[in-house]
PQR file of N, CA, C, O and H, with PARSE charges and radii, in Angstrom:
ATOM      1  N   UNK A   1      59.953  -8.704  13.334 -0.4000 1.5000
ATOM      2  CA  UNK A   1      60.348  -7.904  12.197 -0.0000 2.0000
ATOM      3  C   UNK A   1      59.791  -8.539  10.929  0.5500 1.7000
ATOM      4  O   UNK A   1      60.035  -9.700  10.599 -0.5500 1.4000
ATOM      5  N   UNK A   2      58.900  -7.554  10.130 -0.4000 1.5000
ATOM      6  CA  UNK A   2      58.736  -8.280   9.208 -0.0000 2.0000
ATOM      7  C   UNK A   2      59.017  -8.596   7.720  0.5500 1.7000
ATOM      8  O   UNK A   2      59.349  -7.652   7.003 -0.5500 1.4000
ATOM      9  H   UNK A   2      58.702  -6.612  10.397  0.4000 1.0000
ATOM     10  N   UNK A   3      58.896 -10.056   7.093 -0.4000 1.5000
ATOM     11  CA  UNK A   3      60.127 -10.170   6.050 -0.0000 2.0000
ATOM     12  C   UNK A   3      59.441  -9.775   4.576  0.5500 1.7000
ATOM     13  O   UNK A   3      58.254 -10.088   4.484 -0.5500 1.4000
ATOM     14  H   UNK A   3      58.626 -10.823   7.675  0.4000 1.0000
ATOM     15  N   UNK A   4      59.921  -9.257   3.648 -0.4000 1.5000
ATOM     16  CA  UNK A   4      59.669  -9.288   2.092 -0.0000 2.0000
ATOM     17  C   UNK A   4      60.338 -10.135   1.388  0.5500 1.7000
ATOM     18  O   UNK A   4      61.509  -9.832   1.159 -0.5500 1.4000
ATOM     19  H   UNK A   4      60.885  -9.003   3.722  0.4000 1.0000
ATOM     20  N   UNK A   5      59.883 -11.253   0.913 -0.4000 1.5000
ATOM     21  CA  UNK A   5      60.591 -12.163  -0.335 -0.0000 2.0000
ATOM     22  C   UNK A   5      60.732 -11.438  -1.457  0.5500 1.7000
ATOM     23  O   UNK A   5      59.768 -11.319  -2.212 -0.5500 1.4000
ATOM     24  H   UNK A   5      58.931 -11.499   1.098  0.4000 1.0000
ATOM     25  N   UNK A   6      61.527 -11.049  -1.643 -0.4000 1.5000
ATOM     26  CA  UNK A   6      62.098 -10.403  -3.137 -0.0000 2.0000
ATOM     27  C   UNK A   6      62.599 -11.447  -3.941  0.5500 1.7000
ATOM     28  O   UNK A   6      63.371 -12.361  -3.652 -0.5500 1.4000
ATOM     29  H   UNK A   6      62.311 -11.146  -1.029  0.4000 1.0000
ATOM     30  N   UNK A   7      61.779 -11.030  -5.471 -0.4000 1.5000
ATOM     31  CA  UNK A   7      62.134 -11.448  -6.347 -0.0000 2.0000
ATOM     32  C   UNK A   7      62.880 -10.461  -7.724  0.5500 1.7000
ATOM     33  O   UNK A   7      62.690  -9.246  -7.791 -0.5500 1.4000
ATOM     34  H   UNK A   7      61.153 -10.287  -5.705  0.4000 1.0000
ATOM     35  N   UNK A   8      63.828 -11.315  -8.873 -0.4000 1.5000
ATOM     36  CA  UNK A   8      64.769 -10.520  -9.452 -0.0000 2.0000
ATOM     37  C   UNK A   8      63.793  -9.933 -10.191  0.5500 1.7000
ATOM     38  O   UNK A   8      64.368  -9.198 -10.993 -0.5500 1.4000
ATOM     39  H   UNK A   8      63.982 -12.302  -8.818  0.4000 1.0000
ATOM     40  N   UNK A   9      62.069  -9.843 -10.411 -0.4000 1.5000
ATOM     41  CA  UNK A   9      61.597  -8.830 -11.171 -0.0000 2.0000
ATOM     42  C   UNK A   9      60.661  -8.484 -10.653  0.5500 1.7000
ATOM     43  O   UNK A   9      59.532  -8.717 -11.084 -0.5500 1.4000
ATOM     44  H   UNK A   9      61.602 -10.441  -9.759  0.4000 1.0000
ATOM     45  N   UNK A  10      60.943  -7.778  -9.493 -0.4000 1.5000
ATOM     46  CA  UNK A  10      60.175  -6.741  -8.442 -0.0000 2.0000
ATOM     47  C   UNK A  10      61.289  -5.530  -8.743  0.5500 1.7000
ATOM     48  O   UNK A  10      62.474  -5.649  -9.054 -0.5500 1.4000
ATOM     49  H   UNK A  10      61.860  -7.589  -9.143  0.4000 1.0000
ATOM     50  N   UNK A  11      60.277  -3.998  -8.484 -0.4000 1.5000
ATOM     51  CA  UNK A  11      60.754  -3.092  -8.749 -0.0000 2.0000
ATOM     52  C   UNK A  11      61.187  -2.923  -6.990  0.5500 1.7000
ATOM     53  O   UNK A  11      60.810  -3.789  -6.201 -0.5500 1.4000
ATOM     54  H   UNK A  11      59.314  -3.901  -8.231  0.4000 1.0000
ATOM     55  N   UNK A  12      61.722  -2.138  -6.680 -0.4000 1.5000
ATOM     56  CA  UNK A  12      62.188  -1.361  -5.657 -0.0000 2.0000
ATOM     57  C   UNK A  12      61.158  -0.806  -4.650  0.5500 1.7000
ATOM     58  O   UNK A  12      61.092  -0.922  -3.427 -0.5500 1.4000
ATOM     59  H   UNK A  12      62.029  -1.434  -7.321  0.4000 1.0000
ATOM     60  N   UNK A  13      60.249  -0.064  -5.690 -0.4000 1.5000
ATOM     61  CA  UNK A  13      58.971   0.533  -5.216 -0.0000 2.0000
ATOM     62  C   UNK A  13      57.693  -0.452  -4.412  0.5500 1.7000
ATOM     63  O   UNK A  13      56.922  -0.269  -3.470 -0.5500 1.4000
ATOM     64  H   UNK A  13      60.303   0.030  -6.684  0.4000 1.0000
ATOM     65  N   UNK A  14      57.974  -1.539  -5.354 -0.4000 1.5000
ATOM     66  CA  UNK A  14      57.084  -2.566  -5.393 -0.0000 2.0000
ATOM     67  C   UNK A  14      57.298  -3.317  -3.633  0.5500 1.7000
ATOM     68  O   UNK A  14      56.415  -3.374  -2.777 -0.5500 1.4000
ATOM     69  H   UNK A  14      58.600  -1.687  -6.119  0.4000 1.0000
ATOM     70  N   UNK A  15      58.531  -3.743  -3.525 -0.4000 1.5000
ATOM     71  CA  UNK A  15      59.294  -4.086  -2.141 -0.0000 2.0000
ATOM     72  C   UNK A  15      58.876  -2.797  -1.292  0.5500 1.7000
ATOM     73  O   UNK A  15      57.797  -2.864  -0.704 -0.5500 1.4000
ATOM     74  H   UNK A  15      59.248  -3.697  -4.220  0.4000 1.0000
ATOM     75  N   UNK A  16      59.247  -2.227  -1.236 -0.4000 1.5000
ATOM     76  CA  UNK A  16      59.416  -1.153  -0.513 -0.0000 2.0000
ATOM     77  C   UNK A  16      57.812  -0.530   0.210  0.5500 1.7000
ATOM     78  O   UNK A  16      57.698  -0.063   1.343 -0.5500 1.4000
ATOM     79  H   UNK A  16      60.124  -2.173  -1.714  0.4000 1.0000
ATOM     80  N   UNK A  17      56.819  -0.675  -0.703 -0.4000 1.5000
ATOM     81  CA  UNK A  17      55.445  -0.492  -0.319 -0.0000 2.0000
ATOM     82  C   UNK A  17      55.190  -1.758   0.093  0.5500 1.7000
ATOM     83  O   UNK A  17      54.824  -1.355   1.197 -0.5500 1.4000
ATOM     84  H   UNK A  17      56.912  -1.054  -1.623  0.4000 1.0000
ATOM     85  N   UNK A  18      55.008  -3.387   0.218 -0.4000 1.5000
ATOM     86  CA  UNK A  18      54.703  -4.251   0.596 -0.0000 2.0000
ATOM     87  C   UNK A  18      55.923  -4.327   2.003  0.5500 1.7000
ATOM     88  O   UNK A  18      55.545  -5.307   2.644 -0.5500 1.4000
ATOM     89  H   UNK A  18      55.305  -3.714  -0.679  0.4000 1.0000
ATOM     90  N   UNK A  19      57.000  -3.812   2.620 -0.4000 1.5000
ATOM     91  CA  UNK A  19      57.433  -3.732   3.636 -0.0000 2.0000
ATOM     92  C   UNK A  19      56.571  -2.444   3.942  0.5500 1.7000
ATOM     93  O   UNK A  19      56.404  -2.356   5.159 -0.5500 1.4000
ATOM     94  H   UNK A  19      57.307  -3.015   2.099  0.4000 1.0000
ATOM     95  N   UNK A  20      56.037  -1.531   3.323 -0.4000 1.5000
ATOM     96  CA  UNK A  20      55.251  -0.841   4.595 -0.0000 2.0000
ATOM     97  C   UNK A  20      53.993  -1.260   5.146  0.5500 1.7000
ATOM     98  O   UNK A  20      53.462  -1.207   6.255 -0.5500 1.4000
ATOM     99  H   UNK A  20      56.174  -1.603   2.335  0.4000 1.0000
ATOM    100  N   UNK A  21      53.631  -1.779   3.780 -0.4000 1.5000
ATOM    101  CA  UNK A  21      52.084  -2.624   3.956 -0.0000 2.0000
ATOM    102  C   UNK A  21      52.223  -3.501   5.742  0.5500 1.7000
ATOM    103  O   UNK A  21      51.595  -3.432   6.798 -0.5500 1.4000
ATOM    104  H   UNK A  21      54.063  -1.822   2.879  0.4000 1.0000
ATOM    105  N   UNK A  22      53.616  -4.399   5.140 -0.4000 1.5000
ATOM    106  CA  UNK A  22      53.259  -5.495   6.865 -0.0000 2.0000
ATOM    107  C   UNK A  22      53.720  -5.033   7.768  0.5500 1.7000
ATOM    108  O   UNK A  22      53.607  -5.685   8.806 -0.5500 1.4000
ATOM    109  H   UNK A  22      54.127  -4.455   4.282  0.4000 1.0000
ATOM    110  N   UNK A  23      54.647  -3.363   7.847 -0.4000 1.5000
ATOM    111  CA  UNK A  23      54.911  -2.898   9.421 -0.0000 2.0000
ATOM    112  C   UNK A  23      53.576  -2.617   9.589  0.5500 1.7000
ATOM    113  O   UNK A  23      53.057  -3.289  10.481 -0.5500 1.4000
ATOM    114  H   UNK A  23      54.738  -2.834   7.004  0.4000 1.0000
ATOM    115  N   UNK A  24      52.795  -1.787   8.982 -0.4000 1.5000
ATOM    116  CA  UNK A  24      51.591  -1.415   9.653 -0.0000 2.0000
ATOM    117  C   UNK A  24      51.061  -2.261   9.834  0.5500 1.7000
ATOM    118  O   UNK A  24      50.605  -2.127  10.970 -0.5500 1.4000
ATOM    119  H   UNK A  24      53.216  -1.242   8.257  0.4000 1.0000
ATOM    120  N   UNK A  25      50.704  -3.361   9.354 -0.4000 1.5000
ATOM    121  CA  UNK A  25      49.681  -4.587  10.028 -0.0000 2.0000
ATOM    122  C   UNK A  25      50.192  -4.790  11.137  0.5500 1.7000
ATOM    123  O   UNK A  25      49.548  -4.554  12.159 -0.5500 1.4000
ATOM    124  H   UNK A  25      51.075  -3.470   8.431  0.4000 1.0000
ATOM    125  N   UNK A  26      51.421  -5.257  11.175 -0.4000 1.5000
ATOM    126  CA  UNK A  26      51.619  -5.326  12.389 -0.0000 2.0000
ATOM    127  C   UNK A  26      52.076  -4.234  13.337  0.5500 1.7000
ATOM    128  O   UNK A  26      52.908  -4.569  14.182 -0.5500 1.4000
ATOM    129  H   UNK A  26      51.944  -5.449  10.344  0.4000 1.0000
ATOM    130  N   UNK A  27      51.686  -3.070  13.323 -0.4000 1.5000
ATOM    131  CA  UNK A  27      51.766  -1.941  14.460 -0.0000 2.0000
ATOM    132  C   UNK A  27      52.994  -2.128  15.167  0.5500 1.7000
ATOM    133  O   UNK A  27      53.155  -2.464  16.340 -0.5500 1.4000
ATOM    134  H   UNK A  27      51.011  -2.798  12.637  0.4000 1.0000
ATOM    135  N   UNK A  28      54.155  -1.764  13.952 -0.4000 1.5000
ATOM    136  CA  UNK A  28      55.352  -1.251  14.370 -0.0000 2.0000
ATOM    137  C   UNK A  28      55.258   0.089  14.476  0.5500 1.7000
ATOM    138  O   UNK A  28      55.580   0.618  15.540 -0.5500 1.4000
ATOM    139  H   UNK A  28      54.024  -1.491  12.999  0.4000 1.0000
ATOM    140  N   UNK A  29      54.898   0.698  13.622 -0.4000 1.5000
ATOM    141  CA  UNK A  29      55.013   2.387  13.838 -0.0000 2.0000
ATOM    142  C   UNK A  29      53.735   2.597  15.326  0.5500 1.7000
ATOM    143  O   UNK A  29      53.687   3.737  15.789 -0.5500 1.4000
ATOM    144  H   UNK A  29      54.636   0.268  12.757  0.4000 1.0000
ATOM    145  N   UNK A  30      53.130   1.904  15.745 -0.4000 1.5000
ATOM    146  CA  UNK A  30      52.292   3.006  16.820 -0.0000 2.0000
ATOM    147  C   UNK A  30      52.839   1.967  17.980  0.5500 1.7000
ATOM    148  O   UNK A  30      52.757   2.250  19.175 -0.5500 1.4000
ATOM    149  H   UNK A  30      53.169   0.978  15.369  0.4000 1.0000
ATOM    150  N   UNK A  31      53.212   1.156  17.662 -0.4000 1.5000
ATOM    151  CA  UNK A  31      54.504   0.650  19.016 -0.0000 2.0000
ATOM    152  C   UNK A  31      55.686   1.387  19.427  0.5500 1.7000
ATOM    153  O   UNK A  31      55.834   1.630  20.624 -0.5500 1.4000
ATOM    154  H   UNK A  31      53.278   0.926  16.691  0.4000 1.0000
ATOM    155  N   UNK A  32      56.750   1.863  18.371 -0.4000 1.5000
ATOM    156  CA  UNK A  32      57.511   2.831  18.519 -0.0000 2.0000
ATOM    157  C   UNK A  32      56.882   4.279  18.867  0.5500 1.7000
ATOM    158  O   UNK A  32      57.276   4.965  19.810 -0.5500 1.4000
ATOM    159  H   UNK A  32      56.629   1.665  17.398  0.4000 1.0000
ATOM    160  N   UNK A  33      56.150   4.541  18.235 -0.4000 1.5000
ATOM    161  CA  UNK A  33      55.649   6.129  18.902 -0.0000 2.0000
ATOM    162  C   UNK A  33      54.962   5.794  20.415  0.5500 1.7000
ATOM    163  O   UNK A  33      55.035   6.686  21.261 -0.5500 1.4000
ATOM    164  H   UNK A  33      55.830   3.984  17.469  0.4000 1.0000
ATOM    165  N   UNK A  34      54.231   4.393  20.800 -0.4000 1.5000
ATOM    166  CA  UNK A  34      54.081   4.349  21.827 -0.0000 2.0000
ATOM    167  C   UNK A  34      55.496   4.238  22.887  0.5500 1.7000
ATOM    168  O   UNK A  34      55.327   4.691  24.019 -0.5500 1.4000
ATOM    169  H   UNK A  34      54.173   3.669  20.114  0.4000 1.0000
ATOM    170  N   UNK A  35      56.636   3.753  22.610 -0.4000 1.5000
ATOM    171  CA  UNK A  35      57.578   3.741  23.401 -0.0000 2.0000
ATOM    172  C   UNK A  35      58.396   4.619  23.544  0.5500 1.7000
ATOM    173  O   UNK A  35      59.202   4.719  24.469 -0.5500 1.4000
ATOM    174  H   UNK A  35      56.773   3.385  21.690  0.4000 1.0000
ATOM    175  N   UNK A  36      58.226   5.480  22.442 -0.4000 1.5000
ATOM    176  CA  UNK A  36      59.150   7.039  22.566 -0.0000 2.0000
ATOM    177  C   UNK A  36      58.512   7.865  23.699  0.5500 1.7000
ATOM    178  O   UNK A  36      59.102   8.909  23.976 -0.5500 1.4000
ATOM    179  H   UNK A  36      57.572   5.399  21.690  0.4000 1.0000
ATOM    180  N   UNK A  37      57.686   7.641  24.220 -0.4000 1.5000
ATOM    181  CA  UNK A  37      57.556   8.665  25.517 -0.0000 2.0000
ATOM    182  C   UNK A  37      57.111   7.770  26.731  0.5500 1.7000
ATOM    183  O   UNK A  37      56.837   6.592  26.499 -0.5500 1.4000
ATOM    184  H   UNK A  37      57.206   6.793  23.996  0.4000 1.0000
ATOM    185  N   UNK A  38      57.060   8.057  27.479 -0.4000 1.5000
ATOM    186  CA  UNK A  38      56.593   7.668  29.098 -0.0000 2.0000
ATOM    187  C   UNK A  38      55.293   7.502  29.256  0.5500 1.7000
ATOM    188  O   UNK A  38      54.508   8.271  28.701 -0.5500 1.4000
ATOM    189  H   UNK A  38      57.283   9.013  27.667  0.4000 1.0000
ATOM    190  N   UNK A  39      54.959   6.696  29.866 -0.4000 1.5000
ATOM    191  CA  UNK A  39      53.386   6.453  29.914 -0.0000 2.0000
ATOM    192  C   UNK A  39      53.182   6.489  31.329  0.5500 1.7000
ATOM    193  O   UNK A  39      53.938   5.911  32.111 -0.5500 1.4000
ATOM    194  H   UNK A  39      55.596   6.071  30.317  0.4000 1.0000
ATOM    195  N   UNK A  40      52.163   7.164  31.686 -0.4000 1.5000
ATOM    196  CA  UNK A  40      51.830   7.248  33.356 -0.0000 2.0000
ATOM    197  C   UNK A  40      51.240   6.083  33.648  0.5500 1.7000
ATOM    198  O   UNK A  40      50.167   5.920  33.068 -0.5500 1.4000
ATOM    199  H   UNK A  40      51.549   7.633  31.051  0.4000 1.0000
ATOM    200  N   UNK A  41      51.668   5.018  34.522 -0.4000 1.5000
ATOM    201  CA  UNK A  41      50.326   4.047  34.847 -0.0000 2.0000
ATOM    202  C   UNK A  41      49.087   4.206  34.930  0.5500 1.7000
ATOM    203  O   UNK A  41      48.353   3.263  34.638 -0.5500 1.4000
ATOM    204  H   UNK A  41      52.539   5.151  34.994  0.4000 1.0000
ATOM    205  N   UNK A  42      48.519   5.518  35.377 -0.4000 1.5000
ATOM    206  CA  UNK A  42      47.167   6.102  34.926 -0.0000 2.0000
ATOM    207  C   UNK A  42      46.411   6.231  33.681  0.5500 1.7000
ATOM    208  O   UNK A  42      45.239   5.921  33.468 -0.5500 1.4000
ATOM    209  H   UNK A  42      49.115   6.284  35.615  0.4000 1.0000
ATOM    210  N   UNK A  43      47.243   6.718  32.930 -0.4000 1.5000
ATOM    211  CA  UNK A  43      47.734   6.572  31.702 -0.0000 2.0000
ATOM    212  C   UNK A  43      46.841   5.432  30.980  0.5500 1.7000
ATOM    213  O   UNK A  43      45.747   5.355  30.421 -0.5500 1.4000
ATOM    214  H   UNK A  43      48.195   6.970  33.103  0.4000 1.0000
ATOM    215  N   UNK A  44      48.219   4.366  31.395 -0.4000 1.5000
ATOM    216  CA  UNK A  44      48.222   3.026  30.584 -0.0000 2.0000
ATOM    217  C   UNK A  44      46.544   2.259  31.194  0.5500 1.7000
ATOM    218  O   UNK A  44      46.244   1.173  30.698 -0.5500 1.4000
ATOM    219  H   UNK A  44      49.108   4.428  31.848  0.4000 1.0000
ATOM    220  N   UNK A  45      46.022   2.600  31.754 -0.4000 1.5000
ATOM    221  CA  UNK A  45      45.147   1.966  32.441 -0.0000 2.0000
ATOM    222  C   UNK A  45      43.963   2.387  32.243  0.5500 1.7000
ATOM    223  O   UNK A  45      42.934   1.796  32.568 -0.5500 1.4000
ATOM    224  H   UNK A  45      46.267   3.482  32.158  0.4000 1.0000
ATOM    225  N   UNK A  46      44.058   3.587  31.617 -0.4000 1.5000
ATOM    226  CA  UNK A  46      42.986   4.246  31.203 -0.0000 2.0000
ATOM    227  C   UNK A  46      43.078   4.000  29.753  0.5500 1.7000
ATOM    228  O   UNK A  46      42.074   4.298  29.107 -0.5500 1.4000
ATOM    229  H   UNK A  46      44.894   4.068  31.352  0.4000 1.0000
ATOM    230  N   UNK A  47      43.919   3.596  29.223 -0.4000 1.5000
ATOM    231  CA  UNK A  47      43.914   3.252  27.702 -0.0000 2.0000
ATOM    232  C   UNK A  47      43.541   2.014  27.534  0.5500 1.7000
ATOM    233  O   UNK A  47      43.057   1.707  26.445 -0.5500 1.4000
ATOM    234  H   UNK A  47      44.734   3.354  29.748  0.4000 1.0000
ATOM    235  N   UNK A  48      43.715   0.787  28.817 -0.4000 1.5000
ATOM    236  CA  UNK A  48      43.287  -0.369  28.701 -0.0000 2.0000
ATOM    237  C   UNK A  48      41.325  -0.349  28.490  0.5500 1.7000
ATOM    238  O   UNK A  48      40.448  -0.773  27.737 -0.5500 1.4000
ATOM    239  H   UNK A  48      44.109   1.037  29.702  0.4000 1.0000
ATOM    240  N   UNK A  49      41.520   0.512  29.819 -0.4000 1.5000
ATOM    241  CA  UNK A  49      40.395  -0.047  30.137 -0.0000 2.0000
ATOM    242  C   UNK A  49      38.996   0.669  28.771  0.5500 1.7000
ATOM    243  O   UNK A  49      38.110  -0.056  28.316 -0.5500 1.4000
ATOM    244  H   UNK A  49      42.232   0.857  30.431  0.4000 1.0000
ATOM    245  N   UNK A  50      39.126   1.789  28.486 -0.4000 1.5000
ATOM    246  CA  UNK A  50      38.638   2.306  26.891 -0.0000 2.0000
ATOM    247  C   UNK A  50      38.731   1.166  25.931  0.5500 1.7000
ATOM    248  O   UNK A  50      37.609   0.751  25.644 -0.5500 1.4000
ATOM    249  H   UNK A  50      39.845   2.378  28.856  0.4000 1.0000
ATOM    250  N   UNK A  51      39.757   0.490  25.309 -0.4000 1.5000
ATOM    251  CA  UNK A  51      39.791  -0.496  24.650 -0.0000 2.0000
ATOM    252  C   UNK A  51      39.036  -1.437  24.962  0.5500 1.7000
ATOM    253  O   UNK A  51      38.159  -1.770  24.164 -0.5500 1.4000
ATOM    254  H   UNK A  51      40.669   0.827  25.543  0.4000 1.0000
ATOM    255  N   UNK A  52      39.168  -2.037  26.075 -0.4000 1.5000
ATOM    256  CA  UNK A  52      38.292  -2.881  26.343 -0.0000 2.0000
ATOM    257  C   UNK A  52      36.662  -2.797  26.519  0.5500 1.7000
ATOM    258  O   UNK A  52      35.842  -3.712  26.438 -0.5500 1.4000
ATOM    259  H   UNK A  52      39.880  -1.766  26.723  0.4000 1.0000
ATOM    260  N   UNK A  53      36.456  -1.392  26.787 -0.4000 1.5000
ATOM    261  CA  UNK A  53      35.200  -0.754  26.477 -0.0000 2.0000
ATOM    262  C   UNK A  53      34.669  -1.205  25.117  0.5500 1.7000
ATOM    263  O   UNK A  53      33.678  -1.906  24.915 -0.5500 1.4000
ATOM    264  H   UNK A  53      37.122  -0.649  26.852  0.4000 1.0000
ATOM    265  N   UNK A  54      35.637  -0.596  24.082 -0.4000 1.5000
ATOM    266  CA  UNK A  54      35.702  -0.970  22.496 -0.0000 2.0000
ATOM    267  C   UNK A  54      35.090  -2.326  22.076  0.5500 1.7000
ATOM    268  O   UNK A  54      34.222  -2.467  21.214 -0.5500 1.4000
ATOM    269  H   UNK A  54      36.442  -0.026  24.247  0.4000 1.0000
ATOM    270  N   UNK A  55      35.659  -3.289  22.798 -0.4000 1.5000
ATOM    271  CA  UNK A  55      35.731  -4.476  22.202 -0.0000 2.0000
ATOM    272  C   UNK A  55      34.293  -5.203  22.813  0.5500 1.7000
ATOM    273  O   UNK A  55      33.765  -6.031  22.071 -0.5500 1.4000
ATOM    274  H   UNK A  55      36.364  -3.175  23.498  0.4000 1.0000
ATOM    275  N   UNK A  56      33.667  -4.931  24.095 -0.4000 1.5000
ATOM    276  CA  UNK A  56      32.604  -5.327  24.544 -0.0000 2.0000
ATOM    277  C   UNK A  56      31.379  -4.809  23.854  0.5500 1.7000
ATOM    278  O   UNK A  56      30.348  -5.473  23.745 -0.5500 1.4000
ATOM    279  H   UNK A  56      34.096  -4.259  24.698  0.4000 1.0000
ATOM    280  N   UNK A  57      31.616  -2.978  23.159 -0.4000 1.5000
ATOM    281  CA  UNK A  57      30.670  -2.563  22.415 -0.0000 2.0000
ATOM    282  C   UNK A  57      30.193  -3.434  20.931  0.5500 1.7000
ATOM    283  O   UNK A  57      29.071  -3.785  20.564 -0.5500 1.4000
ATOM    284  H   UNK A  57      32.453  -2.438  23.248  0.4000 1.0000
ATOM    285  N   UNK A  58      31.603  -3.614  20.251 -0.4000 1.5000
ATOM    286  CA  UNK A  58      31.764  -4.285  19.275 -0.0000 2.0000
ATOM    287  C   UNK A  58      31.164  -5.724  19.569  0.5500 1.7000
ATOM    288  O   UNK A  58      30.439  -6.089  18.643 -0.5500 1.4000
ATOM    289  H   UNK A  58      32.514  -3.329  20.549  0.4000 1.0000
ATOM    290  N   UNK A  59      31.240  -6.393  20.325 -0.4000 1.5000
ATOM    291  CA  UNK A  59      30.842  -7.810  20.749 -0.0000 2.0000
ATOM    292  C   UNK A  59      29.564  -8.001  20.733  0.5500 1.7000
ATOM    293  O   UNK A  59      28.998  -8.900  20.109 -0.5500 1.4000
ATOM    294  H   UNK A  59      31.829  -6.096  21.077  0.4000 1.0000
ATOM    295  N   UNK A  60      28.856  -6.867  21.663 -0.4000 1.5000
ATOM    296  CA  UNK A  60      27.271  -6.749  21.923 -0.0000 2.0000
ATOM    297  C   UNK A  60      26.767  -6.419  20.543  0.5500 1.7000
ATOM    298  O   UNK A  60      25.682  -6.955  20.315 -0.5500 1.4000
ATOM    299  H   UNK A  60      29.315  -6.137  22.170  0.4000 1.0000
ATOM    300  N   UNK A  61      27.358  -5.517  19.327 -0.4000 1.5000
ATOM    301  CA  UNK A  61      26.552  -5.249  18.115 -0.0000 2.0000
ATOM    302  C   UNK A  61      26.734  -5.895  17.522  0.5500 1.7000
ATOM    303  O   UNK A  61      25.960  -5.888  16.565 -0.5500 1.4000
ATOM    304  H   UNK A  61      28.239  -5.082  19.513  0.4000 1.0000
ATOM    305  N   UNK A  62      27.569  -6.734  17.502 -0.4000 1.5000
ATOM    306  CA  UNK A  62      27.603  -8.484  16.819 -0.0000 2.0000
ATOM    307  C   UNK A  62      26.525  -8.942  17.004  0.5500 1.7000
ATOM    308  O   UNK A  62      25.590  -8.999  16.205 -0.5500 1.4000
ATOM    309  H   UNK A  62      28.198  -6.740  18.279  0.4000 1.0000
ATOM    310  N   UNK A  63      26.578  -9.347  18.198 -0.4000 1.5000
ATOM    311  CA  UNK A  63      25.680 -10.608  18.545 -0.0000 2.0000
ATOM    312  C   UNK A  63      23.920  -9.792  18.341  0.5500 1.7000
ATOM    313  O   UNK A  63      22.992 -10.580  18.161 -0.5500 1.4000
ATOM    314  H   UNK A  63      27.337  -9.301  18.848  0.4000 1.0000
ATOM    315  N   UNK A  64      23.621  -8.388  18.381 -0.4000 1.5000
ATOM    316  CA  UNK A  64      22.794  -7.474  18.315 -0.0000 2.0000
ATOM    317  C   UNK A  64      22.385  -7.677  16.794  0.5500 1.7000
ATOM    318  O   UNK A  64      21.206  -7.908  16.527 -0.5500 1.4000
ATOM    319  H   UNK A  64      24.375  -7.748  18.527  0.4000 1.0000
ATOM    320  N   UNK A  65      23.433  -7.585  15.701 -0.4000 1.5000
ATOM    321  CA  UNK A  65      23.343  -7.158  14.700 -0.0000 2.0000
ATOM    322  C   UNK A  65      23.175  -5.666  14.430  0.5500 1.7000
ATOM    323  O   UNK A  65      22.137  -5.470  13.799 -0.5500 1.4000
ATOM    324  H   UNK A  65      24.391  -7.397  15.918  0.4000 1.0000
ATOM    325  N   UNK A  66      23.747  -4.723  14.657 -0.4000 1.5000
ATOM    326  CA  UNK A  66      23.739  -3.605  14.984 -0.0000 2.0000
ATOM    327  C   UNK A  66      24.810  -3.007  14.617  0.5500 1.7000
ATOM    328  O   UNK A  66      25.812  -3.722  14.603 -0.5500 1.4000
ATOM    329  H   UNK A  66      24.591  -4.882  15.170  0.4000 1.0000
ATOM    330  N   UNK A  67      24.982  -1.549  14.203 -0.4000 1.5000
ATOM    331  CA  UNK A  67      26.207  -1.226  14.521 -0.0000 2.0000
ATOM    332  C   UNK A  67      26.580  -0.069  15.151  0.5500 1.7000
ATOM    333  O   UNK A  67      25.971   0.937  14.786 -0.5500 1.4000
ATOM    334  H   UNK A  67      24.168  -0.969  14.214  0.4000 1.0000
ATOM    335  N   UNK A  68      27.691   0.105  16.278 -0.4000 1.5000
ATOM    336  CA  UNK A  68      27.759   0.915  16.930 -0.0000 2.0000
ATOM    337  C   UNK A  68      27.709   1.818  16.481  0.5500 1.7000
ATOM    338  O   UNK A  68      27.698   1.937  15.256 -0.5500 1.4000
ATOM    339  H   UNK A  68      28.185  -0.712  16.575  0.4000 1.0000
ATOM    340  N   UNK A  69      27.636   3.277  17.700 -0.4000 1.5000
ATOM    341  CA  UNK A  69      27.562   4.439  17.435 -0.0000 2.0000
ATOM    342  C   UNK A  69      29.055   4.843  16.506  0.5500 1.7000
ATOM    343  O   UNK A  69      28.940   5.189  15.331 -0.5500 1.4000
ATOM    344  H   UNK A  69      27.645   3.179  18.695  0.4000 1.0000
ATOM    345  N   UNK A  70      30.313   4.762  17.116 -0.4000 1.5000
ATOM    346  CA  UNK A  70      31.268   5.289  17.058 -0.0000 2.0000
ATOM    347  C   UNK A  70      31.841   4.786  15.363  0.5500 1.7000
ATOM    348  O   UNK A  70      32.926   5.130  14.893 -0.5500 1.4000
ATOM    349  H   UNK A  70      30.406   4.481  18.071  0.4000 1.0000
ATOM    350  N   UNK A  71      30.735   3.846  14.598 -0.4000 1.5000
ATOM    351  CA  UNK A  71      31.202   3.292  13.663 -0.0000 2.0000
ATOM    352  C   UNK A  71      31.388   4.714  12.246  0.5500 1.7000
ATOM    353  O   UNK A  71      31.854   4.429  11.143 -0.5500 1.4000
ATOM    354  H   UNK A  71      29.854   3.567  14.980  0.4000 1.0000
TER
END
């Protein structure tokens, strides 16, 4: 969970957007929408394995200097 240090001359607004700022970094909201429904092991496995697709593309146009298609 993540924390906001508030200080006595921060506005409300000010807090309030820097707690949304670090749920999204840290992917609270697409964790909860991921756990609100059922995931088929087919599913989940097919979402792994795409990601990991992702990250090998990304790796190779690194080291390529390149940048992927999907960019």
């Amino acid at each position: 969970m993540p924390k906001v240090n508030v200080s006595s001359d921060d506005s409300i607004d000010r807090v309030l957007n820097r707690f949304k700022k670090l749920c999204e970094r840290e992917g609270l909201r697409r964790e909860m929408k991921r756990r609100m429904a059922y995931e088929k092991p087919s599913e989940k496995r097919r979402r792994k394995l795409m990601r990991r697709q992702r990250q090998l593309l990304r790796a190779q146009a690194k080291n390529n200097d390149v940048t992927p298609k999907y960019y």
